[in-house]
C-alpha positions in Angstrom: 37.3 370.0 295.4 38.2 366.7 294.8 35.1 363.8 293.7 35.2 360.7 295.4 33.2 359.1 298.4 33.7 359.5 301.8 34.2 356.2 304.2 30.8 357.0 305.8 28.7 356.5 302.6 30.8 353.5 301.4 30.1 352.1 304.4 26.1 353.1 304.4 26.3 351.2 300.6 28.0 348.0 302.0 25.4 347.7 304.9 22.4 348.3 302.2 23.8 345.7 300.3 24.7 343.4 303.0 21.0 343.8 304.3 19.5 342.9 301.2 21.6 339.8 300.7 20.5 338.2 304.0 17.0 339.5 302.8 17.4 337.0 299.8 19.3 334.3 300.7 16.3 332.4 302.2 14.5 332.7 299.3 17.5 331.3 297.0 18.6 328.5 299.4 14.9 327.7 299.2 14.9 327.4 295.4 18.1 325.3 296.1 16.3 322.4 297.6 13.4 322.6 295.6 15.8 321.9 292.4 17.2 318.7 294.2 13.9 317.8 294.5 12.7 317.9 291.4 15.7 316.3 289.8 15.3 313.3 292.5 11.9 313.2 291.1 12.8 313.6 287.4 15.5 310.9 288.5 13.3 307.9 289.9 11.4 308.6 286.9 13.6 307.7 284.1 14.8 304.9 286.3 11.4 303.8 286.7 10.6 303.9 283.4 14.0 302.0 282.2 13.3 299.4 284.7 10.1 298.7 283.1 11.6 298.8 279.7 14.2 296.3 280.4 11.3 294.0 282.1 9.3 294.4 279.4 11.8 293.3 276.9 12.7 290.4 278.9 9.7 288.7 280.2 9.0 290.5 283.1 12.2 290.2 284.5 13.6 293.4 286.3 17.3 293.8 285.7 20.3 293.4 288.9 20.1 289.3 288.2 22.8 287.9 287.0 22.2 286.1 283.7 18.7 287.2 283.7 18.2 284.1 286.6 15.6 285.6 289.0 17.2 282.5 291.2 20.5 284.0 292.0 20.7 287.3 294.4 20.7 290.7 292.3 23.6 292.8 292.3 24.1 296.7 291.7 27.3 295.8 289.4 24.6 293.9 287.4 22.3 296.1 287.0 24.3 298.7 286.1 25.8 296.3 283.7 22.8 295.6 282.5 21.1 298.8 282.1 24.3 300.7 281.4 27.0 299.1 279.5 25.8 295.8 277.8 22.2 297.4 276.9 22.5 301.2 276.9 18.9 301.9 278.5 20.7 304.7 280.2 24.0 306.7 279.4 24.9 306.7 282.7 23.4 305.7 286.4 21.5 309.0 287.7 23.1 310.6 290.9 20.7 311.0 294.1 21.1 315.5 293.9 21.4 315.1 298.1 24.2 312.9 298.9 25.7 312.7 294.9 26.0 309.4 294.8 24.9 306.9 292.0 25.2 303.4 294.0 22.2 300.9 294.8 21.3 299.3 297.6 20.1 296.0 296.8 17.1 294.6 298.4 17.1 290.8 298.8 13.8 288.9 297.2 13.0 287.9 300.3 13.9 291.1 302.4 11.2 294.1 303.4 12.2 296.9 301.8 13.5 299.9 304.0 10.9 302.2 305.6 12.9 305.4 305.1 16.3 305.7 303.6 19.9 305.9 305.3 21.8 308.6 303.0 24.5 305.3 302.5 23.5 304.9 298.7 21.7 306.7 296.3 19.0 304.7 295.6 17.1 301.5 297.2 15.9 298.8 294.6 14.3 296.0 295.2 14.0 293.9 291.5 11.3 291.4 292.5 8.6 294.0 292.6 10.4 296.5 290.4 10.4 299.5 292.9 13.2 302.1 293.3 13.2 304.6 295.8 15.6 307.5 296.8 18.2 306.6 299.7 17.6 310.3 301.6 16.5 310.6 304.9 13.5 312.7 306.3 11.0 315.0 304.4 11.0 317.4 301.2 10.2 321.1 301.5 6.4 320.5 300.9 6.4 317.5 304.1 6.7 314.4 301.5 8.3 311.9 302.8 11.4 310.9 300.4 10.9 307.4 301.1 6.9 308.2 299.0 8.8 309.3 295.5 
């Protein structure tokens, strides 16, 4: 008699497995977007917390201006010559985890900033009131809109 498996039972062991993978896929694709959140969140954070750094250490001016004159528009290149390369608050510019993109939109002083983001950048920053905000479209897992971080 010879000891292997017949096509019937291999094919009884694919379906089980094939049944529990669609069982847990959910449940791991779930996890998925919950870890993009949180590093979106973990994200704004330390940018947050650098732009209030740099301000601090420059009179309240939030970087993006070019030569530190609040007069002239702000720029990404700026600030990410500013926070980056000229004064190493950060190692490198934090990537949005949706769209993997590192690149600001640049409010104008004047302009109202965005009511929900386009997906176009990574992040929205407007320098004359300091906020950041994700550039992602729609709602997180728990209903938040991304727009709130």
């Amino acid at each position: 008699m010879r000891k292997a498996f017949s096509l019937a039972e291999l094919l009884i062991v694919v379906a089980i497995i094939g049944i529990l993978a669609a069982l847990t896929m959910p449940y791991v694709q779930n996890h998925a977007e919950q870890a993009r959140e949180s590093a979106a969140k973990d994200n704004l954070r330390v940018f947050r917390e650098t732009i209030q750094f740099y301000a601090v250490r420059h009179n309240d001016l939030a970087p993006g201006y070019p030569g530190n004159d609040p007069s002239v528009a702000p720029t990404g290149d700026t600030f990410r010559l500013q926070m980056v390369v000229q004064e190493s608050y950060l190692r490198k510019m934090p990537r949005n985890p949706f769209n993997d993109l590192d690149t600001l939109h640049i409010v104008g002083n004047a302009d109202a900033f965005p009511a929900e983001g386009t997906g176009d950048h990574g992040w929205i920053y407007k320098p004359a009131t300091h906020i950041i905000r994700i550039d992602w479209p729609g709602k997180d897992s728990a209903g938040i809109a991304f727009s709130t971080y």
